[in-house]
N, C-alpha and C positions, 0 to 999 in steps of 0.2 A: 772956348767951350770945350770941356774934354769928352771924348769920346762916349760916355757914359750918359753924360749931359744931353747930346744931341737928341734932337726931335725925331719922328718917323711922320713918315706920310703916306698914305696910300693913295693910289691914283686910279678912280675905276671912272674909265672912259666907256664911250658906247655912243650908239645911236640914240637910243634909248626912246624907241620910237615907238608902243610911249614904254617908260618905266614901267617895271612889272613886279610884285610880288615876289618874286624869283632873284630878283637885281638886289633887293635891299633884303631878304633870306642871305644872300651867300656875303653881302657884306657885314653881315652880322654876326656870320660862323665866321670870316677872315680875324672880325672886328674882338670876336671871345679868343682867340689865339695871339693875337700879336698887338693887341693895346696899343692900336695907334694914335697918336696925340690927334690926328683928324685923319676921316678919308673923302677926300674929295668926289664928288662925281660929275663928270667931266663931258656932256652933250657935244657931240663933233659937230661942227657948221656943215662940212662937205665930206662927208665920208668918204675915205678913197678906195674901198673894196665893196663898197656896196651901189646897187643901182639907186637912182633919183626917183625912180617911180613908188608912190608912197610914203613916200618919208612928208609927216608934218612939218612945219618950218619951224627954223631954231628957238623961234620965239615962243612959239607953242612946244616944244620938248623942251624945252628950259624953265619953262614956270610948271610942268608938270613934274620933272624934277624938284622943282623948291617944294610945292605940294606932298611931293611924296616923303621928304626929307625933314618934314618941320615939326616933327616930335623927335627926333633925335639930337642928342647933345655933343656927338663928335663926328657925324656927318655934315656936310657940306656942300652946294651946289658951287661950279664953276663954271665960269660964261670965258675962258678964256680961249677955249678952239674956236667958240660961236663969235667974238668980240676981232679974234683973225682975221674970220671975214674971208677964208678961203680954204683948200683941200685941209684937212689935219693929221699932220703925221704926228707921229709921237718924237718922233725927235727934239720937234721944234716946240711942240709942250711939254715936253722935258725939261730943254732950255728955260724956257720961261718960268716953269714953275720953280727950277734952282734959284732963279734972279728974285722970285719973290719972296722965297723960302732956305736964304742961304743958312749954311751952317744945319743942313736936314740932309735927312737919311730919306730917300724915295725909293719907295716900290711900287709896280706896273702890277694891279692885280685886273687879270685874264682868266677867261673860262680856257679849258683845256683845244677847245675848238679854236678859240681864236691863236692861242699860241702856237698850235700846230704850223698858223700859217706865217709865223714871225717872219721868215727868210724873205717873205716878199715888202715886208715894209720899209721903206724908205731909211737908209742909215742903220739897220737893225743892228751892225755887231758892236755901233757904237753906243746903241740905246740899250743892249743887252751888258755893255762894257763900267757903263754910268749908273745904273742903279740895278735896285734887287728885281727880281719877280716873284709875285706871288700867282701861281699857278693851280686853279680850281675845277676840281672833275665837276663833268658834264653828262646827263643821261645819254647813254650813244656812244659813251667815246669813254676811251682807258687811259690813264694818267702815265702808262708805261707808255705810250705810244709819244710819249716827247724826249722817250731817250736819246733818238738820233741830234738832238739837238744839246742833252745836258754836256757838259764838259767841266773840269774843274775850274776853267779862267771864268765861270760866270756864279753869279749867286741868283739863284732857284729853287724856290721852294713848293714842291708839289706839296696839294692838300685836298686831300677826300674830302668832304663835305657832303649832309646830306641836302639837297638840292628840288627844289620845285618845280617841275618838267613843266616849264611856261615858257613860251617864247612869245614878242611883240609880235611876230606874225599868226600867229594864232587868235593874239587879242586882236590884234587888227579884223582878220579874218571874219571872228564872230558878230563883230560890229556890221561887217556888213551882212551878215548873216541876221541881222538884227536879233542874235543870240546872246544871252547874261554873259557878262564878262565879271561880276560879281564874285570877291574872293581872287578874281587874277591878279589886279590892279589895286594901289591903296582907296579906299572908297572917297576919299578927296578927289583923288585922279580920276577915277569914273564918273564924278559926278562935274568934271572939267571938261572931259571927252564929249560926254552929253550936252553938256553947255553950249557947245564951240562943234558941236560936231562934226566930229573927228572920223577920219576915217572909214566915211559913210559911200566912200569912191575913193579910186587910186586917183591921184593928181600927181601929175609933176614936181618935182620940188619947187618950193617956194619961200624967197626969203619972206 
């Protein structure tokens, strides 16, 4: 396959605790710039920067993902950190996603907050070394603020975007606020949260 040929992929990991309005906006502005043949999103089983308290279980953030994702024609849910079965670095979904995607082009697309904190991931100058990133401003935070990290041996694409100042701790929040989360979340998702509800107390993680 020549060069031209090759596939793209995008990889938008997260907690996704739940998916938010916000998540599937900014892959949308990624998705009108760079026509990726699919962009996966990718629910972590064990987060490894983030605390346990609160987080739904994988199996409830992963069908809230497929929900949020099922009028889309080049979106995609992935159960493959959750399927792990343990912490999820991106290295080793890297790995994996090359072995089932060989002969693709992979990009790590990140809000600017999360890239910020590249240096402390597991393997990063190899995960920055193996594929592209795509790097997306965040209310709060400036997209110059990742110069310390750009260098010419990596390929990084910073991209403004205009963005929907929502984060799952917020929709969490409101839930237990027993406040509308109406317009955060896809209304699939909202009416999954209510379902199952979600959110209604912090709990431990649970598989």
């Amino acid at each position: 396959m020549s060069k031209m040929e090759k596939k793209r992929i995008g990889l938008f990991g997260g907690t996704f605790n739940p998916i938010h309005c916000g998540h599937v906006k900014a892959a949308e502005s990624v998705q009108n710039i760079f026509f990726f043949d699919r962009i996966l999103f990718i629910p972590s089983y064990l987060p490894p920067h983030k605390e346990s308290v609160d987080v739904a279980s994988a199996a409830h953030r992963l069908k809230m993902v497929e929900l949020a994702l099922a009028s889309f024609d080049r979106f995609f849910p992935s159960s493959v950190e959750i399927d792990a079965r343990g912490t999820s670095y991106s290295i080793l979904t890297l790995n994996k996603i090359k072995e089932m995607f060989p002969q693709t082009e992979v990009f790590f697309l990140l809000g600017i907050d999360a890239f910020l904190e590249i240096e402390t991931w597991k393997d990063y100058e190899d995960v920055l070394e193996q594929c592209s990133f795509v790097v997306m401003s965040r209310p709060g935070f400036r997209l110059s603020e990742a110069k310390d990290i750009l260098t010419e041996k990596y390929k990084i694409y910073l991209l403004s975007i205009n963005t929907l100042d929502i984060s799952s701790s917020e929709v969490r929040e409101r839930i237990r606020k027993n406040q509308s989360i109406e317009g955060l979340v896809p209304e699939n998702v909202e009416n999954y949260i209510k379902e199952r509800r979600l959110y209604l107390q912090k709990n431990e993680f649970q598989d």
